[in-house]
C-alpha positions as CSV (number, residue, x, y, z in Angstrom):
1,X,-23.9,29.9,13.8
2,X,-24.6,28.8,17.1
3,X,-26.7,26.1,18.5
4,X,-30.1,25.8,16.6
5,X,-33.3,26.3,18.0
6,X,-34.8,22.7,19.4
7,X,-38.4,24.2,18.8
8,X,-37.7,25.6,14.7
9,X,-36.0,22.6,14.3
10,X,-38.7,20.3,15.4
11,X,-40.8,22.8,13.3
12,X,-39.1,21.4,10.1
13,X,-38.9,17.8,10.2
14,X,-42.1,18.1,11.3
15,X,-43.1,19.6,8.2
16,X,-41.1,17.7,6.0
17,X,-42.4,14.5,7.3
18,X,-46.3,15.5,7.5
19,X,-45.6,16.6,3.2
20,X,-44.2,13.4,2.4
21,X,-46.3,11.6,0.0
22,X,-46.9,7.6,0.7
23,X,-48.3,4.6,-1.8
24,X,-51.4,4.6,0.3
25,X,-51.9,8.1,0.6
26,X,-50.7,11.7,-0.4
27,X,-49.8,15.0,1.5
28,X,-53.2,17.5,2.2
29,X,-54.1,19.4,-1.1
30,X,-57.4,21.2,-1.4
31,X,-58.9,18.0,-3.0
32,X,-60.2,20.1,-5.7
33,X,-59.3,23.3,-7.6
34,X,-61.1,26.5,-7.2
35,X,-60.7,27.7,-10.5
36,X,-62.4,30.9,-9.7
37,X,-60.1,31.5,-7.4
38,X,-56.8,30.9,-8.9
39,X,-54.3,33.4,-8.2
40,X,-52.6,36.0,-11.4
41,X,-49.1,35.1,-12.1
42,X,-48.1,38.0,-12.5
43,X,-47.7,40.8,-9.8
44,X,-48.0,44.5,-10.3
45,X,-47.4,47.9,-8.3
46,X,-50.0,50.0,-8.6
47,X,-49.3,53.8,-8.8
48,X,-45.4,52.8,-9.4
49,X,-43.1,54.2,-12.8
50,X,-42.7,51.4,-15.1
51,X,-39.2,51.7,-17.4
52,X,-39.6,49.0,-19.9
53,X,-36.7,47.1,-20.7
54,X,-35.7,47.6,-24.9
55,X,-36.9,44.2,-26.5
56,X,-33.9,43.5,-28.3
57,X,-33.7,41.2,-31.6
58,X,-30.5,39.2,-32.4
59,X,-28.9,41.5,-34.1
60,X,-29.0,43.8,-30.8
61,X,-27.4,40.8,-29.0
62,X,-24.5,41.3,-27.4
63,X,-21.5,38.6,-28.8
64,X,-23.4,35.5,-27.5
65,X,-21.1,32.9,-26.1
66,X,-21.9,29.4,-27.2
67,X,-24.3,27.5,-24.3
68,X,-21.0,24.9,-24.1
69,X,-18.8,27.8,-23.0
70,X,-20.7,29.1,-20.2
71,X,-19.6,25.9,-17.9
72,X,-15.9,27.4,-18.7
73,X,-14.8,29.4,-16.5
74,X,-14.3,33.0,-17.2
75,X,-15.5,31.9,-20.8
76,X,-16.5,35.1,-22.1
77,X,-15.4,38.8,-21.7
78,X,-17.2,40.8,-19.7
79,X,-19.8,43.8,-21.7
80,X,-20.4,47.0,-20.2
81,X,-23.4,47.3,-17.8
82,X,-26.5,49.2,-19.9
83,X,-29.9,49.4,-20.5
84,X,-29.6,46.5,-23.3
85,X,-27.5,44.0,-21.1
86,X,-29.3,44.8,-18.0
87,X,-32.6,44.1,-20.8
88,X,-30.6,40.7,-21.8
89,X,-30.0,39.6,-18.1
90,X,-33.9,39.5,-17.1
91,X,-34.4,38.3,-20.8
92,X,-32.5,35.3,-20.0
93,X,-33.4,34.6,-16.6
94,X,-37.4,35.8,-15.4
95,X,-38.9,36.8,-18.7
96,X,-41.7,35.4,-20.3
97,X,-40.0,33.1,-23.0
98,X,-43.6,32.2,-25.3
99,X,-46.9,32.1,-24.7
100,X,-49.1,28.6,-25.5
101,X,-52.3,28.6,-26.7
102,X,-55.0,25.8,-26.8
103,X,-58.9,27.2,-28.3
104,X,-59.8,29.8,-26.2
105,X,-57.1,29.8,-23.3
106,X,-53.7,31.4,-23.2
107,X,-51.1,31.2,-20.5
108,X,-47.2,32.4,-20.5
109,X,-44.0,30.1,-20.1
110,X,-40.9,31.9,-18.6
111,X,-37.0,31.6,-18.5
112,X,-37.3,30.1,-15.4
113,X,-39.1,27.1,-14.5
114,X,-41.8,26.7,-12.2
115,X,-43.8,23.5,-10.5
116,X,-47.1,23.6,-12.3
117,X,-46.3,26.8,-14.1
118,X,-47.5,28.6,-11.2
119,X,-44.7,30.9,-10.8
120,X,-44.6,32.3,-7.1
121,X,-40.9,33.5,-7.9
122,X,-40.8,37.6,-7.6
123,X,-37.6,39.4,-8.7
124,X,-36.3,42.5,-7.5
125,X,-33.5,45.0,-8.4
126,X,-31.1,47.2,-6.7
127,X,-29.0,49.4,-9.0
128,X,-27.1,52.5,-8.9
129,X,-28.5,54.9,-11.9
130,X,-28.3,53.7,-15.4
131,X,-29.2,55.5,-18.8
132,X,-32.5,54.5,-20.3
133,X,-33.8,52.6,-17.6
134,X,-33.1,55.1,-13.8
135,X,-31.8,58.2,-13.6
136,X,-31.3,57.9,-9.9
137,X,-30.4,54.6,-8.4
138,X,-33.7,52.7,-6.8
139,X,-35.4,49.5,-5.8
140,X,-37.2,48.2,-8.8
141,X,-39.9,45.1,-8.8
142,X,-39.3,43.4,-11.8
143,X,-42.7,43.0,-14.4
144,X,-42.3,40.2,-16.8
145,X,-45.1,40.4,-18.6
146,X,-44.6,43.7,-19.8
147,X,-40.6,43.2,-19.6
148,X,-40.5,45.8,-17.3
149,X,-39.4,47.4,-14.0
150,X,-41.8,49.3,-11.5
151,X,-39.7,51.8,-9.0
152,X,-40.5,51.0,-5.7
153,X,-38.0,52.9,-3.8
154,X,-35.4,56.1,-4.6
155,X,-32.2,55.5,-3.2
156,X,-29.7,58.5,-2.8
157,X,-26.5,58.3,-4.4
158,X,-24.6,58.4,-0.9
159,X,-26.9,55.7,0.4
160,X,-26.3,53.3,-2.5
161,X,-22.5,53.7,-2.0
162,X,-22.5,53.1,1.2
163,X,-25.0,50.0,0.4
164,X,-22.2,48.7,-2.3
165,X,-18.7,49.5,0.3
166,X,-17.0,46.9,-0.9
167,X,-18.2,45.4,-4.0
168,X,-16.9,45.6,-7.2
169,X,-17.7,48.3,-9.7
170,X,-21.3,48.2,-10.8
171,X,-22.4,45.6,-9.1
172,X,-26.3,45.7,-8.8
173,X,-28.5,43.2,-6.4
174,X,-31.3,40.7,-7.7
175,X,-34.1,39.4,-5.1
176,X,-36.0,36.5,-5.2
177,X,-39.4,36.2,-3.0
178,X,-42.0,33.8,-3.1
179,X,-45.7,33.7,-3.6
180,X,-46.9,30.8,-1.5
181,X,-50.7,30.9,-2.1
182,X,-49.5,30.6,-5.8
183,X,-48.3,27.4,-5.7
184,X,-50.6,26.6,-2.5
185,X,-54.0,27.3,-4.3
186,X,-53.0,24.0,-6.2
187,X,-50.7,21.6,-3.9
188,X,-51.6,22.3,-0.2
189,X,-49.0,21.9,2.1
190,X,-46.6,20.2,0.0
191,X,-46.4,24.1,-1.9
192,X,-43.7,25.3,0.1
193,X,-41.2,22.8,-0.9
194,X,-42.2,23.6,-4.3
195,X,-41.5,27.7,-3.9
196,X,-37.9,26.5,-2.8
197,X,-37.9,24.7,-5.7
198,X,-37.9,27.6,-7.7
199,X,-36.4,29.9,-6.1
200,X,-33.5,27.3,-7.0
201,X,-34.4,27.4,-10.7
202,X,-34.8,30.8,-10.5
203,X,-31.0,31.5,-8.9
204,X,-30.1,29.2,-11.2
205,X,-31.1,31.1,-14.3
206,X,-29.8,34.6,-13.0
207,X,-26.1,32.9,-12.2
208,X,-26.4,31.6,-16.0
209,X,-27.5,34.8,-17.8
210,X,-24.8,36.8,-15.9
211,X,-22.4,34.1,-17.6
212,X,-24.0,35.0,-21.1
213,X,-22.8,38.4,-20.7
214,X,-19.4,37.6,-18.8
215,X,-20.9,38.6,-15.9
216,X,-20.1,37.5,-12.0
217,X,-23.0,36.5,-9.3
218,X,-23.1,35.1,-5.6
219,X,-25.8,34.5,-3.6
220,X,-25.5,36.4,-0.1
221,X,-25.9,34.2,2.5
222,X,-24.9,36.6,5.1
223,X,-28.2,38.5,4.6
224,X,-30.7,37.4,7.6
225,X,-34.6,37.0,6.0
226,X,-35.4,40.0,8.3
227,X,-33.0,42.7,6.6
228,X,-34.3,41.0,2.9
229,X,-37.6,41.6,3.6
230,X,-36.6,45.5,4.4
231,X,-34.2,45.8,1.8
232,X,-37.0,44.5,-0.8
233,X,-39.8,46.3,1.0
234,X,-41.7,42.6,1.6
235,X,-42.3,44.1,5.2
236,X,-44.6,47.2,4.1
237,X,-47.8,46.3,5.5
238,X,-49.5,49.5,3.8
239,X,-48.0,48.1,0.2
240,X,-49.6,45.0,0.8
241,X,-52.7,46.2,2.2
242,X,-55.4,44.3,0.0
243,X,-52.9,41.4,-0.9
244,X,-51.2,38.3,-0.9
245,X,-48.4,38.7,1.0
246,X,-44.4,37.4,-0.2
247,X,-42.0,35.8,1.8
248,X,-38.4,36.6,1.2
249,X,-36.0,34.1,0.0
250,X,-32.5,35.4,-1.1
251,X,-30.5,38.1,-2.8
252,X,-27.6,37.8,-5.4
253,X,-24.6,40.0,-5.8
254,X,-24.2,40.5,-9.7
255,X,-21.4,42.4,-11.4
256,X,-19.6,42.9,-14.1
257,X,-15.6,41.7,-14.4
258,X,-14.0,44.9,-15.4
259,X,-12.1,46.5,-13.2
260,X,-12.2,43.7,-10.5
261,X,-8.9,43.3,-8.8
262,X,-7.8,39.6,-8.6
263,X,-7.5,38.3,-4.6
264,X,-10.1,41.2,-3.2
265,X,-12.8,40.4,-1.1
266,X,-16.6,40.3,-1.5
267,X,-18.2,41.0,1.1
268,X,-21.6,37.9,1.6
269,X,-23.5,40.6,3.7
270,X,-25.1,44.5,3.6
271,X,-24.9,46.5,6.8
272,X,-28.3,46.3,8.6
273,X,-28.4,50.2,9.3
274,X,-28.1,51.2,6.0
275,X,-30.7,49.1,4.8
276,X,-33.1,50.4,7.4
277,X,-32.5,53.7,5.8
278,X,-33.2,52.6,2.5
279,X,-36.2,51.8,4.6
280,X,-36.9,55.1,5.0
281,X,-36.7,56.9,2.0
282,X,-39.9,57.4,-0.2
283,X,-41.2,54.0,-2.0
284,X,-44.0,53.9,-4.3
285,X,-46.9,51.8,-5.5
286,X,-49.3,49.2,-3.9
287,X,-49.2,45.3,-4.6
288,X,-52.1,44.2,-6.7
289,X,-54.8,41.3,-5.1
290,X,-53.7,38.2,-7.0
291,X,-57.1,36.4,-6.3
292,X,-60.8,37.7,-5.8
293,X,-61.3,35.5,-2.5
294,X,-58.4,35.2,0.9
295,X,-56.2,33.0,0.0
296,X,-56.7,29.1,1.5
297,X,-54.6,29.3,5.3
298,X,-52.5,26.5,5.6
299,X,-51.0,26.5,9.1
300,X,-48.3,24.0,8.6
301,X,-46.6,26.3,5.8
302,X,-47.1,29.4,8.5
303,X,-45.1,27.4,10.5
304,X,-42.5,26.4,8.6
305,X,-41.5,29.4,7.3
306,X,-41.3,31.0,10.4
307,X,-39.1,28.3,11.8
308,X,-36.7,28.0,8.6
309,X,-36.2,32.1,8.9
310,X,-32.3,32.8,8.0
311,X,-31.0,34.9,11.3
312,X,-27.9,37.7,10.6
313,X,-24.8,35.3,10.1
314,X,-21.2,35.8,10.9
315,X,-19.7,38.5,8.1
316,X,-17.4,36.9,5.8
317,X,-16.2,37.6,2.6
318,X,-15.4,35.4,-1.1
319,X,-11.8,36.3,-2.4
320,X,-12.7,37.4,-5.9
321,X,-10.5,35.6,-9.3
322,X,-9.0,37.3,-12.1
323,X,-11.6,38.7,-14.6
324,X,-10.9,36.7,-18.0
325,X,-10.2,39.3,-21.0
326,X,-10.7,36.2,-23.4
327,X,-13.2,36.4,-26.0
328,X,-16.3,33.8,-26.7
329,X,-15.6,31.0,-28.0
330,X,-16.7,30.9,-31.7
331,X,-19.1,27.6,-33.7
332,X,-18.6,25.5,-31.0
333,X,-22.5,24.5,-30.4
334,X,-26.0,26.7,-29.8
335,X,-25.8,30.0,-28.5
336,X,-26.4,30.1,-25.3
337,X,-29.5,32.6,-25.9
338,X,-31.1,29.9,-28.0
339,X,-30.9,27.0,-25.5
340,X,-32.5,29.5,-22.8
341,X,-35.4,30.7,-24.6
342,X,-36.4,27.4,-26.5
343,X,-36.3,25.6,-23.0
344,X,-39.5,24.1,-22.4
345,X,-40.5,20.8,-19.9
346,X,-41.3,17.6,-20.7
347,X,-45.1,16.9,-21.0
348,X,-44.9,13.6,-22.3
349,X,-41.9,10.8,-23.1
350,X,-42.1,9.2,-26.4
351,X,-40.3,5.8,-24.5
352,X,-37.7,5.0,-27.4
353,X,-35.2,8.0,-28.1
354,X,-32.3,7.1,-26.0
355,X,-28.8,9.6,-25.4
356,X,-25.0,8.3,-25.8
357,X,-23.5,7.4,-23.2
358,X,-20.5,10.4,-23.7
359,X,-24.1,13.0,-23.6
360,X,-24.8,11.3,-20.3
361,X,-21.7,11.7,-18.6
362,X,-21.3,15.5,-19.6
363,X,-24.7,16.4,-18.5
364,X,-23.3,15.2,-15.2
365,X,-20.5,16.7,-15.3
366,X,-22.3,20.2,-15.6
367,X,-23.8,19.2,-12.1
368,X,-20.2,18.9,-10.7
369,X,-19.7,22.0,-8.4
370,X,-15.6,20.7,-7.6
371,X,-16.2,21.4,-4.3
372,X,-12.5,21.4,-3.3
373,X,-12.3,25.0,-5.9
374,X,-12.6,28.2,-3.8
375,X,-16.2,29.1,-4.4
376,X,-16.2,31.7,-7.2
377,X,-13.6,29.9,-8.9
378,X,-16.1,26.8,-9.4
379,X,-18.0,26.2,-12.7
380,X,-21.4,28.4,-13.6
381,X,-23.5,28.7,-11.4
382,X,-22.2,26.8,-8.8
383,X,-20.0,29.4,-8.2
384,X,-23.4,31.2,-7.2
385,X,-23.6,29.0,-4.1
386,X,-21.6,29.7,-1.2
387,X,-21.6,26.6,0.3
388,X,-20.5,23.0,-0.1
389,X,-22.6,20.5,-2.2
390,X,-25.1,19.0,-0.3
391,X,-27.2,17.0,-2.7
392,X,-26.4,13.8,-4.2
393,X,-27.9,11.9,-6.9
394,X,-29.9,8.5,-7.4
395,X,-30.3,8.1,-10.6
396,X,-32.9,5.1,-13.1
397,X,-30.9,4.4,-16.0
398,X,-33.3,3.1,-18.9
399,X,-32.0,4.2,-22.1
400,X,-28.4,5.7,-22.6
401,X,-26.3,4.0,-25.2
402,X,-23.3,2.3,-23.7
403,X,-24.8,1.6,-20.5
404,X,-26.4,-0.8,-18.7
405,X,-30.0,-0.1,-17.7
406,X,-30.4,0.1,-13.5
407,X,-29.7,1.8,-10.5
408,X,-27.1,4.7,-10.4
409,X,-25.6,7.1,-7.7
410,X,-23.6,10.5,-7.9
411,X,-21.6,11.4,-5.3
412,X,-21.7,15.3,-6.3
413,X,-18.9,16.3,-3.7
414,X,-16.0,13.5,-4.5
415,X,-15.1,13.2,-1.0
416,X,-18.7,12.2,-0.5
417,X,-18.4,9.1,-2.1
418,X,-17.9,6.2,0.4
419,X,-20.6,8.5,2.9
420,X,-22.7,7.4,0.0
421,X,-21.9,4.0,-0.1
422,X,-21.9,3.4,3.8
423,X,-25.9,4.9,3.9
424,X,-26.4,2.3,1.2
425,X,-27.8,-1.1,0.5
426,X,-24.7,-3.2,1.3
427,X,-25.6,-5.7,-1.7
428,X,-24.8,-2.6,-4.3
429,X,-22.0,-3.0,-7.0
430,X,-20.6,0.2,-6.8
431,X,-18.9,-0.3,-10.1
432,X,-17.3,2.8,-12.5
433,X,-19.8,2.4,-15.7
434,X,-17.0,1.7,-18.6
435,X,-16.1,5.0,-20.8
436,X,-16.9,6.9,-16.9
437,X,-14.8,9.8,-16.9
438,X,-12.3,9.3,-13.8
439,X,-13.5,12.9,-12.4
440,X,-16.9,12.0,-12.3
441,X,-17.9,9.9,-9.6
442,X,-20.5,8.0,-10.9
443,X,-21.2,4.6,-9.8
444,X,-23.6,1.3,-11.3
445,X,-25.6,-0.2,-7.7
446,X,-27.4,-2.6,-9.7
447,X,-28.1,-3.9,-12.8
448,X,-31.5,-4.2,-14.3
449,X,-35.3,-2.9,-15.5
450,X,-35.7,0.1,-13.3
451,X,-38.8,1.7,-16.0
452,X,-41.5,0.5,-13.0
453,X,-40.0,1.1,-10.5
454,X,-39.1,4.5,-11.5
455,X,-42.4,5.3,-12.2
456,X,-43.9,4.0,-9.3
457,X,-41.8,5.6,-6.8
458,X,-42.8,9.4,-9.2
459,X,-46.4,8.9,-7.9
460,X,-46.8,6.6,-10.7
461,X,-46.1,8.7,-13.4
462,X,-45.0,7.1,-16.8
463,X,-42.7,10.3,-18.1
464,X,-40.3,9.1,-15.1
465,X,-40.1,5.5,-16.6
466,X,-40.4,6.2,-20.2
467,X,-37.4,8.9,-20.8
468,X,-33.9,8.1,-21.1
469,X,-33.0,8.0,-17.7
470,X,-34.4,9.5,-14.1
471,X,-33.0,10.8,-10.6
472,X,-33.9,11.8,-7.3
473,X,-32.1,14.6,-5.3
474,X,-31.0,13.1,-2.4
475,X,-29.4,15.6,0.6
476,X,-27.5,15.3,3.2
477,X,-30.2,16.7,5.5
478,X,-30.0,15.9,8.9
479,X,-25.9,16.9,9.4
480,X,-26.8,20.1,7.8
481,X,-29.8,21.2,9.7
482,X,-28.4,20.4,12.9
483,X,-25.0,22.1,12.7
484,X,-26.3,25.2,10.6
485,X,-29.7,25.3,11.5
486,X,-33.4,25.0,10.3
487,X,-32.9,28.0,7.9
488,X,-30.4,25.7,6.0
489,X,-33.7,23.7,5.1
490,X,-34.2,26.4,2.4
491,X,-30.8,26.1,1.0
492,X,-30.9,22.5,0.2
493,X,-34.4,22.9,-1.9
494,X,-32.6,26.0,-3.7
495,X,-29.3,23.7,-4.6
496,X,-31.6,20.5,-5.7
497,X,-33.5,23.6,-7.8
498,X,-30.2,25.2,-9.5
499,X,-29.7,21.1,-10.1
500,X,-32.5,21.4,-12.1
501,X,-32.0,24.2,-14.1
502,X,-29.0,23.0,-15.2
503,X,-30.5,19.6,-16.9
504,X,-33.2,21.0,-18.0
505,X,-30.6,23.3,-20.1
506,X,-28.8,20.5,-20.6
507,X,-31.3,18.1,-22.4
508,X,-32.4,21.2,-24.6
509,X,-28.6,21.5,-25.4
510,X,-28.8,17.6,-26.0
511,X,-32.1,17.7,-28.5
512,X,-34.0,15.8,-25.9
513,X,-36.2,17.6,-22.7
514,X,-36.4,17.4,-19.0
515,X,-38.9,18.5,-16.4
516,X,-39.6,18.4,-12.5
517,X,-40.9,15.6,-10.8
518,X,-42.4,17.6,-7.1
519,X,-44.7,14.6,-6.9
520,X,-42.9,11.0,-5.9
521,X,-43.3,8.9,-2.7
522,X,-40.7,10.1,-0.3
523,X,-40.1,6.6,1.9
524,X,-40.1,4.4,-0.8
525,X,-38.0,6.3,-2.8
526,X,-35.2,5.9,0.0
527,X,-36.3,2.2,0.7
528,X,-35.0,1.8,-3.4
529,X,-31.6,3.0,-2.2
530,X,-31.4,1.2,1.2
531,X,-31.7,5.1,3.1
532,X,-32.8,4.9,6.6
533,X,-33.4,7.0,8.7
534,X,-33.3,11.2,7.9
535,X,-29.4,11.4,7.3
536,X,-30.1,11.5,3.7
537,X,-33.4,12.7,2.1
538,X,-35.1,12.8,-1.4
539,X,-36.1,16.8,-2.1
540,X,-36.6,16.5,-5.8
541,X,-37.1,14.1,-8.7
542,X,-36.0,14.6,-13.0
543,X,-36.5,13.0,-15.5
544,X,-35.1,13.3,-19.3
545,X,-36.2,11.7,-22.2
546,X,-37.7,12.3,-26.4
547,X,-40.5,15.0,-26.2
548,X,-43.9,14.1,-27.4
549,X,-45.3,17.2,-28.4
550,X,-49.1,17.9,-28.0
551,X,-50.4,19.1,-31.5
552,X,-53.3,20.8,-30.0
553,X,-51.1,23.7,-28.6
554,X,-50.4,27.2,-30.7
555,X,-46.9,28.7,-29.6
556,X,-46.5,32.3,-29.7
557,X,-43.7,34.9,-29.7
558,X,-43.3,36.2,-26.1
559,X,-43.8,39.5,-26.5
560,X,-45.0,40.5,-29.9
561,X,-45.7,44.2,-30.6
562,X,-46.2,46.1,-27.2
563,X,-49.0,48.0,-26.5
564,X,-48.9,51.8,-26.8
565,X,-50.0,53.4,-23.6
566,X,-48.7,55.8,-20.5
567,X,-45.9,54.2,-18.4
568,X,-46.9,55.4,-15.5
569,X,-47.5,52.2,-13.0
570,X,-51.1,51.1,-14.4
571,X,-51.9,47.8,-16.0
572,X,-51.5,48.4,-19.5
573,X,-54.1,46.1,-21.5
């Protein structure tokens, strides 16, 4: 990639040491929240067609793999691209999953997790024509509140093949951009960490509702932020005349397995020139204003996104594995439809239920990309990641059955492990906790109470000391930065996210719940560990543990019966 850019690089440590929060003080928010100002979670083209997506019921379901089976590879057989998968795929990825309701106030939960339930995430489609949802293939913004996509741009025929030279049959393309002044209107300059966050949740969910279906993704990190922008139409200053502007963040390859030949090569980027001529073809429809008032400037966030811009990279290509023809496997747990939509974070720990042990060690497990596996033969979705593991857990042990409370580490890349232990206090154990699967490279530091410490290093948040156990994301941030550059900044937020998605899966699947931790004291965090220095860095923190649930709340189905009215771009009520 070439020698990074001494001035973006400063750019980014710089930001990422100005957002750190510290016992004696925190990162600049606004201090207090403009409530009149708070920006609409859900974006709109005005003036653009809007195909709704059939709402299917579970008999409409497509032979639902088991949620266990997904984290198999090639688990299920792949169904046909239509309207009703391509329904299932959003469904089970960006949709509104329920709505909650307390008195008078009602706000939407989605598929995909978000800090604050802000949701700055917007997802976009490229796809070749499809009955019942284009007859003509297009650049589509996806609604989820009305479950729905707006065309934004026609695409001939010839310009989508030449688009897709190369890919497998059918293969369509999913874009993710961020909101900032979403998540910004509430946490400051600390927001753009959080967008990254999501946008890892968020690639996280599409990789796993491809695998519902049988379906294939990858991430193409080939794409510089420039050509995204164009290729999404996030650089149409007429569109976005009167509104809050997005910033791109990455696009994903999906397709289904049939008629994939084994050892053929994916290609990780799209030809520039085409996509400028995508550029100009007609597009259609005007983003709406999210909030009444400008949005709140903060120039640090400016500046770090400007500096952690992806430029074009070196074209390379995946080699692409058999497709599996074997069917799903049958009464071996939840479907995997079940555990997606009943997903909900933690609000509050109930500070008894504890997990076995054997739970423990397979939620791990699922964070295991087997780095030393060509990259789409790894396990779902790591397999949606093109490059090696990066993050590394530290983990509070307080209640799992069979283990001793304390301090834990993960070395998620094997070969990582005695790195690990070298950036270490020198005083840790280091000990395989007994009934430790030999794959798994988990290892006991030190025995002992860790529920206040835990908490007090999560900005003193009880729901980190009172679940069944906690983590930080730790990455390997300085090696990575320097030799790839400042955009790789971005990629380690969007693995520690896809981290994330995975437990929070995971302790559904388990009968317990997880949620984000954005807010924890950086310094201290790595002081716990013995970290000095910026080799390694905390980017995230979970925590898992029995749900109190808040008896005040009303849940309610996600999307009910639609409203009738034209489909013809305008807000429907």
């Amino acid at each position: 990639m070439g020698t990074p850019d001494a001035s973006q690089l400063e750019s980014v440590l710089r930001y990422h040491e100005r957002t750190k929060h510290h016992l004696n003080r925190f990162a600049a928010g606004p201090g207090q929240l403009d409530w009149a100002n708070q920006p609409d979670p859900f974006r709109r083209y005005q003036g653009a067609a809007l195909a709704r997506l059939p709402l299917l019921g579970a008999n409409d379901e497509p032979l639902s793999p088991s949620y266990a089976s997904l984290f198999d590879s090639g688990a299920a057989a792949s169904a046909a691209l239509t309207a009703k998968t391509l329904s299932r795929f959003f469904e089970y990825s960006l949709a509104v999953s329920a709505w909650k309701q307390a008195g008078g106030t009602r706000w939407a939960l989605r598929a995909n997790p978000s800090s604050g339930n802000l949701h700055p995430t917007e997802g976009y489609l490229l796809i070749g024509a499809l009955p019942g949802v284009a007859a003509l293939p297009g650049v589509f913004h996806y609604a989820p509140k009305e479950h729905a996509l707006e065309r934004r741009a026609d695409c001939p025929q010839a310009l989508f093949a030449r688009m897709m030279r190369g890919f497998p049959p059918r293969t369509f393309l999913v874009g993710l951009s961020s909101v900032v002044w979403r998540e910004a209107w509430k946490y400051g300059e600390r927001a753009f960490r959080y967008c990254l966050h999501d946008a890892g949740h968020a690639l996280g969910a599409l990789r796993i509702a491809a695998a519902t279906l049988g379906w294939s993704a990858v991430v193409l990190e080939g794409l510089a932020d420039d050509t995204l922008e164009t290729l999404l139409g996030l650089d149409r200053d007429a569109d976005f005349a009167d509104a809050e502007r997005e910033s791109a963040e990455l696009v994903m390859a999906v397709w289904p397995s049939e008629g994939v030949q084994d050892g053929a090569a994916l290609p990780l980027a799209l030809e520039p020139a085409a996509v400028q001529e995508l550029a100009r073809q007609p597009w259609h429809g005007r983003a709406n204003r999210l909030s009444p008032q400008d949005p709140v400037p903060w120039e640090i966030i400016g500046s770090v996104a400007a500096a952690s811009r992806k430029p074009p990279g070196e074209p390379r290509a995946l080699v692409l594995p058999q497709p599996s023809t074997r069917q799903p496997a049958a009464g071996a747990g939840p479907a995997a439809g079940r555990i997606i939509r009943q997903r909900r974070s933690l609000q509050a720990c109930d500070g008894q239920t504890s997990i076995p042990a054997e739970r423990f060690y397979r939620m791990l497990s699922r964070l295991m990309p087997r780095a030393e596996l060509e990259v789409l033969r790894r396990p779902v979705p790591w397999d949606a990641i093109p490059w090696a593991p990066a993050i590394h857990l530290c983990l509070f042990v307080h209640r799992v059955d069979g283990l001793e409370p304390g301090l834990y580490a993960l070395a998620r890349d094997s070969a990582k492990l005695d790195q690990l232990k070298r950036s270490m206090r020198a005083e840790f154990a280091w000990e395989a906790p007994p009934g430790c699967p030999p794959d798994l490279p988990l290892r006991l530091l030190e025995r002992g109470d860790a529920r206040e410490l835990a908490t007090q290093v999560s900005c003193r948040q009880e729901i980190a000391g009172e679940g069944a156990f906690a983590l930080g994301m730790i990455a390997e941030y300085r090696e990575h930065l320097v030799a790839q550059g400042p955009w790789f900044y971005r990629r380690l937020f969007w693995e520690a996210g896809a981290i994330g998605q995975v437990l929070y899966l995971e302790a559904e699947a388990a009968g317990v719940r997880a949620t984000g931790i954005g807010c924890y004291f950086d310094d201290p965090v790595h002081q716990v560990f013995g970290l000095s220095g910026i080799d390694l860095q905390s980017l995230y923190h979970f925590t898992v543990g029995g749900a109190v649930d808040d008896p005040r709340l009303t849940t309610l189905p996600a999307y009910g019966a639609r409203p009738k009215g034209r489909e013809d771009g305008m807000d429907l009520p």
